[in-house]
C-alpha positions as CSV (number, residue, x, y, z in Angstrom):
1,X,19.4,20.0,-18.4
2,X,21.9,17.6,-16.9
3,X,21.0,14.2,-15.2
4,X,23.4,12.8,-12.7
5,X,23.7,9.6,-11.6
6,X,26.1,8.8,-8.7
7,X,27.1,4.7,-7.4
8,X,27.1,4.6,-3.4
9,X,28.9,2.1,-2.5
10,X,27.0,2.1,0.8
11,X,23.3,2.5,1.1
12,X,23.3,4.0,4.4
13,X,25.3,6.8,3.0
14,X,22.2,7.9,0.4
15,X,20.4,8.1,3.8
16,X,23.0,11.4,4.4
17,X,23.3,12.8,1.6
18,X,19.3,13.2,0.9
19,X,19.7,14.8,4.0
20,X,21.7,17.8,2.1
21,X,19.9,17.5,-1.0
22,X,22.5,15.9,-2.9
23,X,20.6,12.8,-3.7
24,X,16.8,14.1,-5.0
25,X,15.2,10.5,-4.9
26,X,16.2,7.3,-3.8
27,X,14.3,3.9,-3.5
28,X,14.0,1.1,-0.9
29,X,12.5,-1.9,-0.6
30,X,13.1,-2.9,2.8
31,X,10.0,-3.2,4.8
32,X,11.6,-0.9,8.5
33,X,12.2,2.0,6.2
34,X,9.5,4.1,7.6
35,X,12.0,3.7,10.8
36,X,15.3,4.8,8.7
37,X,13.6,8.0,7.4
38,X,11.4,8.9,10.5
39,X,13.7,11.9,11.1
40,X,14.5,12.8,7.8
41,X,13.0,15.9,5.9
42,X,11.8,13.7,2.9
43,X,8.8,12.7,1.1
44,X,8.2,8.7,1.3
45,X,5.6,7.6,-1.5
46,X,4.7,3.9,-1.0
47,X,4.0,1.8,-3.7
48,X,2.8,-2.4,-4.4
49,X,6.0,-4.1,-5.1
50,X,5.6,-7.7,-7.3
51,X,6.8,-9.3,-4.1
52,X,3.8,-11.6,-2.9
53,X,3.0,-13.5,0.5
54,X,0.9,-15.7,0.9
55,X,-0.6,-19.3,2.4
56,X,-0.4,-22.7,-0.1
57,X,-2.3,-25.0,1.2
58,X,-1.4,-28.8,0.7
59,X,-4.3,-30.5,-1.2
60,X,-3.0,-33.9,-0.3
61,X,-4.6,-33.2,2.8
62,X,-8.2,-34.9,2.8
63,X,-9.3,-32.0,4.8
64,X,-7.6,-29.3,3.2
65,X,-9.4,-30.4,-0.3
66,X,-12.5,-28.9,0.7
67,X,-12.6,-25.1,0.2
68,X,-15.0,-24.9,3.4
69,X,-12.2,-25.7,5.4
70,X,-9.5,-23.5,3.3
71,X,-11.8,-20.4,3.6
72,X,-12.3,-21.4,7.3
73,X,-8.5,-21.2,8.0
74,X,-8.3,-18.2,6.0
75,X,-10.7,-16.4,8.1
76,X,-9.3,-17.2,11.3
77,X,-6.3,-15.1,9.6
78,X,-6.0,-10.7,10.9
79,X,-3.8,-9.5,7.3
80,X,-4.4,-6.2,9.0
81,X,-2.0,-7.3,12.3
82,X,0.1,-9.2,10.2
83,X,0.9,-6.3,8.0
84,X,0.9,-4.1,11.0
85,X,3.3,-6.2,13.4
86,X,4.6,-8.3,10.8
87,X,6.0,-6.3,7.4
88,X,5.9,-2.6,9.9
89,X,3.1,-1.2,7.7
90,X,4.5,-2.0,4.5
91,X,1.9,-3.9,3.2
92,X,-1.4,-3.8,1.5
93,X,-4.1,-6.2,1.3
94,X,-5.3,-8.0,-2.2
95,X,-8.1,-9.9,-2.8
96,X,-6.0,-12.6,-5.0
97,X,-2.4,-13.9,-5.6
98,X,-2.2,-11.5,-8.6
99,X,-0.8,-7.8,-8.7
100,X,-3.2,-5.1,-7.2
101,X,-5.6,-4.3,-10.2
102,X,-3.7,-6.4,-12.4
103,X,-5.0,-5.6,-16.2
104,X,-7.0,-2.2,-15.0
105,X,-9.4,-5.1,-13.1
106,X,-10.5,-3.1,-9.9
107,X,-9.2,-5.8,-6.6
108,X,-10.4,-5.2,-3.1
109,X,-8.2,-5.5,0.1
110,X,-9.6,-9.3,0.7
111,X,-12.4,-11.7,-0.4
112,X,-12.2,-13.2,3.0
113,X,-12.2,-10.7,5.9
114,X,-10.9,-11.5,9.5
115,X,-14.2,-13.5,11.0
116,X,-13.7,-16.0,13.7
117,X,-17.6,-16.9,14.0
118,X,-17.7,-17.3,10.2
119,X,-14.4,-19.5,10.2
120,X,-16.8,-21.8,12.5
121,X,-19.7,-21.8,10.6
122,X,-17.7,-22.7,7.6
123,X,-16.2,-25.6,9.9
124,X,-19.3,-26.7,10.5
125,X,-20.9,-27.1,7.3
126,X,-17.5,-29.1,6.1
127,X,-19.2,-31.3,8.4
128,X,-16.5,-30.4,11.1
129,X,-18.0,-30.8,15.1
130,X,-16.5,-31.1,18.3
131,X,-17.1,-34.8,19.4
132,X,-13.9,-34.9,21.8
133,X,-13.9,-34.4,25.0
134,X,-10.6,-32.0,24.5
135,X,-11.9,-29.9,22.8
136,X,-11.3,-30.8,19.1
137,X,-12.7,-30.6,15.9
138,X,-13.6,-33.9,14.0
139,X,-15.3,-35.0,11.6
140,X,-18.1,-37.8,10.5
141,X,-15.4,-40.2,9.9
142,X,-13.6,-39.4,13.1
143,X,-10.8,-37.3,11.7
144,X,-9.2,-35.0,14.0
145,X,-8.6,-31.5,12.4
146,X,-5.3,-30.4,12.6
147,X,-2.8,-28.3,11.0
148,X,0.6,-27.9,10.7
149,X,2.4,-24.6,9.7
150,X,5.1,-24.8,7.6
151,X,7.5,-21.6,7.7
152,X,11.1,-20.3,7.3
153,X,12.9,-19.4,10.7
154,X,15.0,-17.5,9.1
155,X,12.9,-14.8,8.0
156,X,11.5,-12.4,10.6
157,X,8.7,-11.3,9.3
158,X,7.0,-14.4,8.1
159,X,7.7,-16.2,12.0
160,X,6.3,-13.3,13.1
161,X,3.3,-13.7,10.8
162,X,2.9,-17.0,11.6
163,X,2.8,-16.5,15.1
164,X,0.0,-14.4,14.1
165,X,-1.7,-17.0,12.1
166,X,-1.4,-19.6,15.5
167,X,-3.5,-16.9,17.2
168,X,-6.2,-17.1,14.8
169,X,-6.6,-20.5,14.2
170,X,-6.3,-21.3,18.1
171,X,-9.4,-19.4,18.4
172,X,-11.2,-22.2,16.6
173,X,-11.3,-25.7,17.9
174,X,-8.1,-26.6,15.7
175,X,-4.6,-28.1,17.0
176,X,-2.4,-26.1,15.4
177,X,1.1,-26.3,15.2
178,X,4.0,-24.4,13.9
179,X,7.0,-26.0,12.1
180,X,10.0,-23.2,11.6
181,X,12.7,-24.9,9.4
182,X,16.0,-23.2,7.7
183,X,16.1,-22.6,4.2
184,X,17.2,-25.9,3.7
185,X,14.9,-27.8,5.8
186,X,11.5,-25.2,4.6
187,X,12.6,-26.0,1.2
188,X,12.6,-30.2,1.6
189,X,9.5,-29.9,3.4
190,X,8.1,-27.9,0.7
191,X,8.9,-30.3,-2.0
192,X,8.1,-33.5,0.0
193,X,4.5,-32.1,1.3
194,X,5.6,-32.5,4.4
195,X,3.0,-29.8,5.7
196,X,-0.9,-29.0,5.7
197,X,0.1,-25.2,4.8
198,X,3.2,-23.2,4.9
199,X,3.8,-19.4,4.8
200,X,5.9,-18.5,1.7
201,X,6.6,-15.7,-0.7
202,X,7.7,-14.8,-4.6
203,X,9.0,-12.3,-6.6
204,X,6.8,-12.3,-9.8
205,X,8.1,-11.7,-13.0
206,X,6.6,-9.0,-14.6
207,X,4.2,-10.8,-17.4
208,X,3.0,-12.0,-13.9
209,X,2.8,-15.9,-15.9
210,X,1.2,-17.8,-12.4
211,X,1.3,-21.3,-13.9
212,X,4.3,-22.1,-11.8
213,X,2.0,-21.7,-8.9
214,X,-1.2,-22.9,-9.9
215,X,-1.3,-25.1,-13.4
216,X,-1.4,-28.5,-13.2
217,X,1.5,-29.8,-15.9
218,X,3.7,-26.9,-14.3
219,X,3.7,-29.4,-11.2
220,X,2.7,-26.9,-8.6
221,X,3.7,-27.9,-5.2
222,X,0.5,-27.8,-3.2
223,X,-1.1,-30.2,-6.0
224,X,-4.1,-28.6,-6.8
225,X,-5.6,-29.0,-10.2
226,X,-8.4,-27.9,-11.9
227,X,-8.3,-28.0,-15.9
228,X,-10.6,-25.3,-16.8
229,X,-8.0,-22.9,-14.5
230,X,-5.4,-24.6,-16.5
231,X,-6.6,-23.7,-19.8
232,X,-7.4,-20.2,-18.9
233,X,-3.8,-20.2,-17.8
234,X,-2.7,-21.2,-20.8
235,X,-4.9,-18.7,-22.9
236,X,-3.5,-15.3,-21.3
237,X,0.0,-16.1,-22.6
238,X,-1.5,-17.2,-26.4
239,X,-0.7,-13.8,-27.6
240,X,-4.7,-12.6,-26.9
241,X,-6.0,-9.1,-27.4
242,X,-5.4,-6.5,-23.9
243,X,-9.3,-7.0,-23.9
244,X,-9.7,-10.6,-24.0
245,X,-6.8,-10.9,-21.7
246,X,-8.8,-9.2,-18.9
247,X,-11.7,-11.2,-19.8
248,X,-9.6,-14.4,-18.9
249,X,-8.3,-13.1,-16.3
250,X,-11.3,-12.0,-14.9
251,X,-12.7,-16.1,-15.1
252,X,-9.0,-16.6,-13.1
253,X,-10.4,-14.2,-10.8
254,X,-13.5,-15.8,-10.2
255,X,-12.2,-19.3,-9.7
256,X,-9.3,-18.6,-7.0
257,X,-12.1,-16.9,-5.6
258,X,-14.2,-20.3,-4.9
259,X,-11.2,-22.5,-4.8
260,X,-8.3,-20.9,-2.9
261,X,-5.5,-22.9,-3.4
262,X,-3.8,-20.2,-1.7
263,X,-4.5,-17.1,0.1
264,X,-3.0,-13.3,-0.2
265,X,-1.8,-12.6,2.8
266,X,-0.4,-9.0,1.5
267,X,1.3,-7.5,-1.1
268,X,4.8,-5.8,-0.1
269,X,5.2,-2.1,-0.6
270,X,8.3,-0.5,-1.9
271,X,9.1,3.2,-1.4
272,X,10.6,6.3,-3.2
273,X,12.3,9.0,-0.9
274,X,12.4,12.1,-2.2
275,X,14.2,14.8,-0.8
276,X,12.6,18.1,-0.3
277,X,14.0,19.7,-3.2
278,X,12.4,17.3,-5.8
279,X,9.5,18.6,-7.1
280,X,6.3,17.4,-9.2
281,X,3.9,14.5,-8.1
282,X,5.9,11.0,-7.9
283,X,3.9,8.0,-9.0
284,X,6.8,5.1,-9.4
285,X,5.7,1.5,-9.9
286,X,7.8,-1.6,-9.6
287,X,7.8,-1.8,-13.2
288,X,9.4,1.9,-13.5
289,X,10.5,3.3,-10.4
């Protein structure tokens, strides 16, 4: 048997020659592809990518320190239209920052579903009312709820998600405003915390190590800490058994759960195009395509 690999120096000419069977798979990661091969005679097998986005939320916010208020905002968010409108389908849901059913540990599409009446209960037991005559949220010691949304303008998709995100959160008694910056400008904000949460996204190595995102020494950005989380961070890369890595990440699990320094707005999906002639059942991941 002979295995040929060809170089196209142009990726819109694969598109052609799967077409007359030349090519037998090929492999895309942009997020309109459903668009590209919509009138092709091919077999398009989605897969999760490692390619997360997600909400940070700025704990230097007095308001945003209590997880009543970070679930509230995160229920106030539709994942569904985002990945629908957003990302063109090419998205699934996760319950947590981590890869789908990372370690063989089962995930569900979201631990907070889209729920505008519970968004304002949770408001309301963060001790959240409306006392203004406009309308707004504030609390016991007269502070005005508001947030700002941090995002990149120069990515489509995530100013179209954000737009998204507005719509929720308008629905509760929140001022809500969007800030779009260039890379530039996104990243300054970013590393100044000039924001109350910003739509972002990373490409996770595959040992999937998170401390860059969520342990304390690491000097995560949204300045969150919590030293048990940071220990347990520490443990899954000390070399531990497959089984006691699960374990710990199981206790991870639990506590993004209850603290939610940031929320999963979707996974990306990847996808393998395989051209009629390609036989056999195709299961790629991003690990081995």
């Amino acid at each position: 048997n002979k295995l040929n690999f060809q170089i196209i120096p142009e990726k819109r000419d694969a598109i052609n020659l799967m077409d007359v069977n030349n090519i037998s798979v090929t492999f895309s990661k942009e997020i309109d592809r459903d668009t590209i091969y919509s009138n092709k005679d091919v077999n398009v097998v989605n897969f999760p990518s490692n390619e997360l986005e997600l909400i940070g939320y700025n704990f230097r916010n007095p308001a945003l320190k209590d997880a009543r208020v970070r679930k509230a905002i995160a229920s106030a968010i539709d994942t569904e239209e985002i990945i629908e409108s957003a990302y063109y389908k090419n998205g699934i849901q996760n319950d947590n920052i981590y890869f789908p059913n990372f370690l063989g540990v089962s995930s569900t599409k979201s631990s907070l579903s889209f729920n505008i009446t519970k968004a304002k209960e949770l408001l309301k037991e963060a001790g959240y009312v409306d006392r203004n005559s406009d309308g707004y949220l504030e609390s016991a010691m007269n502070e005005r709820l508001t947030i700002n949304l941090l995002v990149n303008s120069e990515d489509q998709s995530r100013t179209a998600a954000a737009q998204i995100i507005k719509e929720g959160l308008d629905q509760l008694p929140i001022q809500t405003t969007i800030t779009s910056k260039d890379w530039n400008g996104y990243n300054s904000d970013l590393a100044a915390g000039n924001y109350d949460i910003y739509l972002g996204g990373y490409q996770i190595k595959e040992n999937y190590d998170l401390r860059f995102l969520l342990h304390t020494s690491y000097g995560n950005q949204i300045g969150y800490t919590n030293p048990v989380l940071d220990a347990l961070l520490d443990k899954m890369e000390s070399g531990i058994s497959q089984k006691d890595r699960q374990e710990t990440y199981k206790q991870i699990s639990n506590i993004l759960s209850t603290d939610l320094p940031y929320y999963c707005l979707l996974y990306k999906t990847y996808g393998a195009i395989a051209s009629p002639a390609l036989k056999g059942a195709i299961h790629p991941n991003f690990l081995n395509v």
